[in-house]
Steps between C-alpha positions, in 0.01 A plus 500: 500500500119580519323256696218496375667371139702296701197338638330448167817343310547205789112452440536500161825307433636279810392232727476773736156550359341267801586814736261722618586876429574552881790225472607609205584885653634275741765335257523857254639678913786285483572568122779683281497470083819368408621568142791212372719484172505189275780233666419623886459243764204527721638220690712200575420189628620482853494831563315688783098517370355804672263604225280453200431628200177556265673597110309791345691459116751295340645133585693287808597185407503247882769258500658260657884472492679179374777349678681563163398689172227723465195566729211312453181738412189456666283731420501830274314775735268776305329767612223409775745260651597492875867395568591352812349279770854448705390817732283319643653159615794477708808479470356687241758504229437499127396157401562607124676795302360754290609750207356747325501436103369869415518773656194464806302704682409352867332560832746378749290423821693544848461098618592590860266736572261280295510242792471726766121596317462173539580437830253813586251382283492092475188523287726696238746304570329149422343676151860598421645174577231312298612717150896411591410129540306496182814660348751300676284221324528588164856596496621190646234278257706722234825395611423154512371479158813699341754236684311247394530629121852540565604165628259330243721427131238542261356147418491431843121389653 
């Protein structure tokens, strides 16, 4: 991975974008591509959270599971989209599930050693925690309005 390109695709495509290039070679350190088939997990919820990921190409579909029957969907991920927030919140478990729906190309970001930049740096550490809240936002403002679709029979106000 060049960094360089690296930089310039979270400026260009994720909510990343608010980070200045020094916290960004920050983020890229702790950084491995990650290459998935169509059908592969990325995670589970209640499972140990100990990174997050930025998708380069193809589709995740977040989800919640259902007591019984299918999963409910959340959100369908494309590419630009950061996945995961549970890194950074203990117990930090996966608060939802995700799959990819193509075949996906990702930067999988090292959460651990994420948080210890932070704890070096609280400056980066407060800038990173501000994009994950905004995130943590709209995926749980996402998940609220797909339950509510689902519980809601049509014809209901």
């Amino acid at each position: 991975m060049h960094v360089l390109d690296a930089i310039g695709e979270l400026r260009a495509h994720t909510v990343l974008r608010v980070l200045d290039d020094d916290q960004l070679r920050r983020l890229l350190a702790h950084a491995s591509d990650l290459k998935l088939p169509s059908g592969a997990t990325l995670f589970r919820q209640g499972e140990r959270a100990d990174r997050f990921y930025v998708l380069r190409d193809g589709t995740v579909r977040v989800g919640v599971p259902a007591i019984d029957g299918p999963e409910l969907e959340v959100q369908r991920l494309r590419a630009g989209d950061v996945i995961g927030w549970s890194w950074l919140i203990e117990p930090y478990s996966w608060t939802f599930a995700a799959r990819a729906t193509s075949d996906v190309r990702l930067l999988s970001f090292d959460g651990k050693a994420i948080m210890g930049e932070c704890t070096e740096d609280p400056a980066f550490g407060l800038s990173l925690f501000k994009v994950f809240a905004g995130l943590m936002s709209t995926r749980l403002q996402a998940a609220r309005a797909r339950m509510m679709q689902s519980w809601a029979p049509p014809g209901w106000a």
